[in-house]
N, C-alpha and C positions, 0 to 999 in steps of 0.2 A: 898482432895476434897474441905475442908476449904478454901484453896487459892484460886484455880481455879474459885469459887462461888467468891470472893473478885474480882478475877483481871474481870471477865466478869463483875458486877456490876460497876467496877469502867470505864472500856472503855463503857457502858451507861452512868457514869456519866462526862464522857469526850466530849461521843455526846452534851450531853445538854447543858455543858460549851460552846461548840463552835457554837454551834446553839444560844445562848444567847449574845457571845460574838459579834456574825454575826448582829443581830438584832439592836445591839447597834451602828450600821457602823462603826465597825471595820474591817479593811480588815486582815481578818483572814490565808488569804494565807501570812502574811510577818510577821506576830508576831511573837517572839522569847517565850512571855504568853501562842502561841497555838502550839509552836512544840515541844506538850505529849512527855515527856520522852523521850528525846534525847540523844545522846551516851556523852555526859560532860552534868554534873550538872549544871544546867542551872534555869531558872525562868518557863519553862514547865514543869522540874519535879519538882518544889517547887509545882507549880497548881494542880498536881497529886495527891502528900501527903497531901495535905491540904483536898482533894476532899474526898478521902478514909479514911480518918483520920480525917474527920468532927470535924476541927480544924484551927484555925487560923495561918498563920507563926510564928515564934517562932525564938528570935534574933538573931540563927545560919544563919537561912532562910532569913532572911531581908540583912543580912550582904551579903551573896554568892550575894543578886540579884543587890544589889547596886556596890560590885566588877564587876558583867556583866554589871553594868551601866556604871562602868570606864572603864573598857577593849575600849569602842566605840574611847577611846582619843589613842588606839594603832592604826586605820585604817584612821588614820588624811591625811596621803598619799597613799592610797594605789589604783591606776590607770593602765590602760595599761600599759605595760611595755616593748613591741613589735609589730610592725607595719606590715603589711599585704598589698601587691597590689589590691587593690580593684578592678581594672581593668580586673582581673581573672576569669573564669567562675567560680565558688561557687554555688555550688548548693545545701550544706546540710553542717549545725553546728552540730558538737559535742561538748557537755559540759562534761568536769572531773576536776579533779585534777592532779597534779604533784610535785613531788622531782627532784632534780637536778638528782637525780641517774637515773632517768625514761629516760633523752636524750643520744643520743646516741651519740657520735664525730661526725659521718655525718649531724649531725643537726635534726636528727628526733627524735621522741618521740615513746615509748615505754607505751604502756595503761597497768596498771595492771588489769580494771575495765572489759574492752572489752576483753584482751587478742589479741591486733592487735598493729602493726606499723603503724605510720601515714602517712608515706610514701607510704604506701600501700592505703593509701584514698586521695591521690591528689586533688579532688575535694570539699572536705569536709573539712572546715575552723575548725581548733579543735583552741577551748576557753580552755584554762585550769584555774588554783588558785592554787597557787602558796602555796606549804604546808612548805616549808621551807626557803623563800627569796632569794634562791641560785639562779640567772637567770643563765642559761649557756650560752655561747660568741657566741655558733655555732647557729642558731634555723629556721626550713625548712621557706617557704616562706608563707605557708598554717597554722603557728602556731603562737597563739597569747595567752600573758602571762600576767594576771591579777594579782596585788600584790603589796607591798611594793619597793618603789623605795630606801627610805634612811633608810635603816636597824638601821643604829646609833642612830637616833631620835625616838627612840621606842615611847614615847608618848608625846601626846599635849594636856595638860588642856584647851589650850584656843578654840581648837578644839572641845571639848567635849563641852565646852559653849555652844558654835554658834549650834551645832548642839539640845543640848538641847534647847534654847530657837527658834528652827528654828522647832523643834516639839511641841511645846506649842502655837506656832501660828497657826500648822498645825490642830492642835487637839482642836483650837479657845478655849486654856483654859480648855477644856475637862481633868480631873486628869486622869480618867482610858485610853480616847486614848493615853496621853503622854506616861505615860507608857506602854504602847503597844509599842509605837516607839520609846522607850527610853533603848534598847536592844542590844548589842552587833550584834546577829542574824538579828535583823530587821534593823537595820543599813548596814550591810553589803549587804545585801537585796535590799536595796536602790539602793548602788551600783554597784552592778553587774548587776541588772535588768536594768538600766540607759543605762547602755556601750552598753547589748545586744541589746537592743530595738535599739540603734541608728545604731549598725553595721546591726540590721533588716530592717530600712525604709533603706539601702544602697545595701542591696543585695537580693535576690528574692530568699531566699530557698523556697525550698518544703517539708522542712523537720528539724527537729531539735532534736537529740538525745541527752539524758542526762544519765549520772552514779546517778542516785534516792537515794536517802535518804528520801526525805520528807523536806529538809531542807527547812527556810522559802525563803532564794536565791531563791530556784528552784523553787519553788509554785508562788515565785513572776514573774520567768521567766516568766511562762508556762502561768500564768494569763494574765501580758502586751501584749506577743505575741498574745496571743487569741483574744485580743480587739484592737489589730493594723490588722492583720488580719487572719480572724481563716479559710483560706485556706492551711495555713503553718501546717502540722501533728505533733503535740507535741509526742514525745515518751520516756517514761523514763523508761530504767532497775533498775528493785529493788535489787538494791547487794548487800544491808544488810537488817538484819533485828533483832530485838531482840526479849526478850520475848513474850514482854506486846507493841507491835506494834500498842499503841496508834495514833504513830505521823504520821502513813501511812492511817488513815482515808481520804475516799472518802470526797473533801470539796472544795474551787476554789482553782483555779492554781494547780490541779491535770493532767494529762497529757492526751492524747486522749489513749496513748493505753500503759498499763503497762505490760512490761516482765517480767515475773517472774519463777524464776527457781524450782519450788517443788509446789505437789500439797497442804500441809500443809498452806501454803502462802494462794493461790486461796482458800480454804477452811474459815481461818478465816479474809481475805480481803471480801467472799460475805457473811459468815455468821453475823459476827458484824461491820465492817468498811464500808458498804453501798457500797461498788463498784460493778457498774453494770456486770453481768458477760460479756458482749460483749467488753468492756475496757482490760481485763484480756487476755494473752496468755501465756502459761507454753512453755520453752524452757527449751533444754539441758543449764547448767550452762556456762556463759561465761566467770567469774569469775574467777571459780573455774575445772577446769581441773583435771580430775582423777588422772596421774601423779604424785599430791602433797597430797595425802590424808593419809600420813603418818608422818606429819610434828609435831602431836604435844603429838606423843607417849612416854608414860613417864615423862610430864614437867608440869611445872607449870605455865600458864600464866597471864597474866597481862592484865588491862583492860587499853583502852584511858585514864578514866576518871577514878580519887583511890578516894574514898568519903568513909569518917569512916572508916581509917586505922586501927584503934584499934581494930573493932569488928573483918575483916577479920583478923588480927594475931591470936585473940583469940581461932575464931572458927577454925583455922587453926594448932595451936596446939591440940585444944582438938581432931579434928580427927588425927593427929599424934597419939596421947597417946592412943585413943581406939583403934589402929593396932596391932596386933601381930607382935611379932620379927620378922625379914627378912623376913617380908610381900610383901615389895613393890622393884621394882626396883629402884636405884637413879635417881635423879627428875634431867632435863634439865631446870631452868628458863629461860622464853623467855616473855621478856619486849614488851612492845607492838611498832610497828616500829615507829609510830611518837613519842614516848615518850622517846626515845634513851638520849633526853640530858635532860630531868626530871630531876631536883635534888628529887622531889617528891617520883619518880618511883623510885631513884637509891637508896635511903634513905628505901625504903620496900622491896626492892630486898636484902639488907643487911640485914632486919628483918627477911625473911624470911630463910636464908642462918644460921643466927643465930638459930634458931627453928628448923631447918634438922641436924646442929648440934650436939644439944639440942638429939633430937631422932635417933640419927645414928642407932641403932641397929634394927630399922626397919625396913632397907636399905638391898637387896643384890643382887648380879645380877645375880644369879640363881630362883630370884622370878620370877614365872609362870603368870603374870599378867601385862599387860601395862595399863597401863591408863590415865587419862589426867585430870589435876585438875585447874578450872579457877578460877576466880577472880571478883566479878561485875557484872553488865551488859554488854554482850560481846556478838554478833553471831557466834563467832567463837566455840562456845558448838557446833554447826550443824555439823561443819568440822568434828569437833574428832567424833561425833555420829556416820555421814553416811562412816566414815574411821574404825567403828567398834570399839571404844575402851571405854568401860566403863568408865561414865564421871562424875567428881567428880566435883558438883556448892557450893563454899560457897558464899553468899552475904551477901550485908548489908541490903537488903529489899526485904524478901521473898515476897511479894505481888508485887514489881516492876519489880524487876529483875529474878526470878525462872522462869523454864517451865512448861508447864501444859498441863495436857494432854484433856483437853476442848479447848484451843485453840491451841495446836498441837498433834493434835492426833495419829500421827505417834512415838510421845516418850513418854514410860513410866516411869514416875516419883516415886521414892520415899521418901519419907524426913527421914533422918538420924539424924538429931539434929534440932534442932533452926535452921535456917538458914544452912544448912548444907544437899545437896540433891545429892541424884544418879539417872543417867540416861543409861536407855539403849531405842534401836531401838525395835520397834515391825515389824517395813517392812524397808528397804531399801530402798533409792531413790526418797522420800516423802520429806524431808524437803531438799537436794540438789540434783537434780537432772544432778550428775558429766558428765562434757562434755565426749565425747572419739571420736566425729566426728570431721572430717576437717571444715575449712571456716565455723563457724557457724554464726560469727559475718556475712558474706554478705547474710547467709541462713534466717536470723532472724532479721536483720534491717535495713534492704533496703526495707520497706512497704512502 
C-alpha cells in the first residue's frame, strides 16, 4: 500500500507540475518535460523522479537529457516521403505508425493498432511514421509516409544549431521554455503537427483518428487542428498504457473523445487524470483480439526502453535462486519487436540466457505452472494478466513502473522482494477488454 500512497501523491504532483508549467506559457501539449513517464527514458521521466524523490537531477539525469537534446540532430530530414492525390474525396485522417512489414505487395497497409487494412478505408487518408526507414516501392494512393529520407546521414550537428538557436528566439531567451523545445519529443512535434495542419487547411475532414499514446506529436496535433477548426472531431484510441499513466492526463491537445478499451482505464483516467467522463467510451479492444492471448506463456520479456540493466539482472537472479528445483517451465525470451537490432537489448538477452543457465535445475517441462516474467515499464503485464497467467514484474523503480491496485483495481499486487512483484486478476476483462466481434473498428470509429 506503500507505493500505491507514493504513485497517487506523485500523479498530484504531476497535476501541479503541469498546471505551473501551463501558467508559465508554456505550451504544455508539445513538451517532451510534460510527457510523464513515457515508455523510453526520457526528460518526463527524469521530472517524475525528481518530483517523488524531492531531489534535484543527478549527473546520470543531466547526461540522458542532454543525449535527448542531441538525438533532435537525427530528424535533420525527416519529411513526407509519399505523395497523395489531393484531388480525391478524403473525408477522414488516420494517424499511426508503421514497419515495412505492416505493407502488403499490393501496396496496402496492414494497422497493428486498429486491426484493419487500409484498403478497406478508401476514403480515409492514413498518415503513418515510419518506425524503421524501410519505405516500401509499392504504397496505395490513400497512404502517405512521414520519416527519414537519407538513412546514411543519421546526423546533423549543424541541424541541431539552427534549431537550437531557432528555439531561443522562440522562447525570446526564456532558459526553461528553450528547454521545453529543446527535446527530441518536442521537435518532432513540431513536425508532424506542421505537415498535418497543412494537409488539414487542403482537405475538409470531418474526422481525425489516432493510435494515442499521449505523445507530445499527438497532443500537438489534436491542439493545431482544434484552433484551425474545431468542427473536425479529434478522436484518439488509447492502445497503451502503463502503470503510473501519468502522461494520459486530461490537458490541451487531448482529443474530443478517447477509446478506451477496459474499465480500469475509465476508472483511473476520471478518478486522478481529470478527464471528463463524457470524453471517455470503453470499447471491445481493437488492439488486441482474443486469439492472441497466449503469446507470452512461459517467457520472459523485454521492455522498449532497458534503463538500469544491472538492477534487473540482480533482482532477476535472486528470484531465480529463491525457486524450488524443477519449479518453472523453460523461459521463451521475447525482445521487444522494435528493439530487434538493439545491441543494448541483444547485450541482456545474453545476460539473462547466462543467469537460466546459471539456474537450469529450476527448469522442467513437467512444471505445473505458466507464467510470464517482464522487464520495466511495459503494458504488455495486461496481456499475460487478462490471458490468465501469473505474472512476474521486476523493475527498476517500484514507484514508477509497478501496478497497484488503487490505481488498477482489477489487479492484485503483491511484492515479493525489493522491486520484485506478482500479479494475478481479481475479475476478467477490466484492464483489456479482448475483441471476439467482427467489424469493430467501423462499429466504434466512425462517430
Amino acid at each position: 500500500m506503500k507505493i500505491a500512497n507514493k504513485q497517487i501523491e506523485l500523479i498530484s504532483l504531476a497535476k501541479k507540475y503541469l498546471e505551473t508549467t501551463s501558467l508559465k506559457g508554456i505550451d504544455i501539449s508539445a513538451s517532451g518535460f510534460c510527457w510523464l513517464l513515457n515508455v523510453s527514458v526520457g526528460p518526463g521521466y527524469f521530472i517524475l523522479k525528481s518530483l517523488y524523490k524531492n531531489k534535484k537531477f543527478i549527473f546520470k539525469d543531466i547526461f540522458s537529457i542532454l543525449k535527448d537534446f542531441s538525438s533532435i540532430s537525427i530528424l535533420h530530414n525527416y519529411k513526407l516521403l509519399s505523395k497523395i492525390n489531393l484531388e480525391e474525396n478524403f473525408d477522414r485522417l488516420i494517424i499511426s505508425w508503421a514497419k515495412k512489414s505492416d505493407f502488403q505487395e499490393n501496396g496496402s497497409y496492414n494497422d497493428r493498432y486498429f486491426n484493419v487494412n487500409s484498403r478497406s478505408y478508401p476514403k480515409s487518408i492514413w498518415y503513418l511514421l515510419s518506425l524503421d526507414e524501410e519505405i516500401p516501392k509499392n504504397i496505395d494512393k490513400n497512404i502517405i509516409i512521414f520519416g527519414k529520407e537519407d538513412i546514411k546521414k543519421k546526423y546533423s550537428f549543424i541541424y541541431l544549431f539552427k534549431v537550437f538557436l531557432s528555439n531561443v528566439k522562440l522562447s525570446k531567451g526564456s532558459l526553461v521554455k528553450t528547454l521545453h523545445l529543446s527535446t527530441r519529443s518536442s521537435h518532432l512535434a513540431k513536425l508532424v503537427s506542421k505537415s498535418i495542419l497543412e494537409l488539414a487547411k487542403i482537405k475538409s475532414f470531418k474526422s481525425i483518428l489516432m493510435a494515442y499514446e499521449a505523445q507530445p506529436f499527438q497532443n500537438r496535433i489534436f491542439k493545431s487542428i482544434k484552433e484551425f477548426n474545431s468542427d473536425i472531431k479529434l478522436i484518439g484510441y488509447l492502445c497503451s498504457t502503463l502503470s503510473l499513466p501519468t502522461y494520459s492526463m486530461y490537458r490541451q491537445g487531448s482529443p474530443d473523445i478517447l477509446l478506451v478499451h477496459g474499465d480500469s482505464q475509465i476508472f483511473h483516467l476520471k478518478k486522478y487524470l481529470n478527464w471528463p467522463e463524457n470524453k471517455i467510451r470503453l470499447i471491445p479492444s481493437l488492439r488486441y483480439p482474443k486469439k492472441d492471448i497466449t503469446k507470452f506463456s512461459n517467457s520472459l520479456v523485454l521492455p522498449v526502453s532497458l534503463y538500469c540493466k544491472n538492477i534487473l539482472k540482480q533482482k532477476f537472479e535472486f528470484f531465480l535462486k529463491s525457486l524450488e528445483r524443477k519449479s518453472l517451465k523453460p523461459f521463451t525470451i521475447k525482445n521487444h519487436p522494435l528493439m530487434s537490432k538493439s545491441k543494448k537489448h541483444k547485450k541482456f538477452v545474453g545476460s539473462l540466457e547466462s543467469i537460466i543457465k546459471k539456474y537450469n535445475d529450476r527448469f522442467d517441462n513437467q512444471a505445473k505452472k505458466d507464467i510470464a516474467i517482464f522487464f520495466g515499464g511495459t503494458s504488455a503485464i495486461l496481456e499475460a494478466l487478462e490471458a490468465g497467467l501469473t505474472t512476474i514484474h521486476i523493475c527498476t523503480d517500484s514507484v514508477l513502473e509497478s501496478y497497484s491496485e488503487a490505481i488498477w483495481p482489477s489487479i492484485k499486487a503483491s511484492q515479493l522482494a525489493e522491486n520484485i512483484f506478482e500479479y494475478n486478476l481479481r475479475s476478467y476483462g477490466k484492464c483489456i477488454n479482448f475483441s471476439v466481434e467482427n467489424n469493430i473498428f467501423d462499429k466504434y470509429c466512425n462517430l
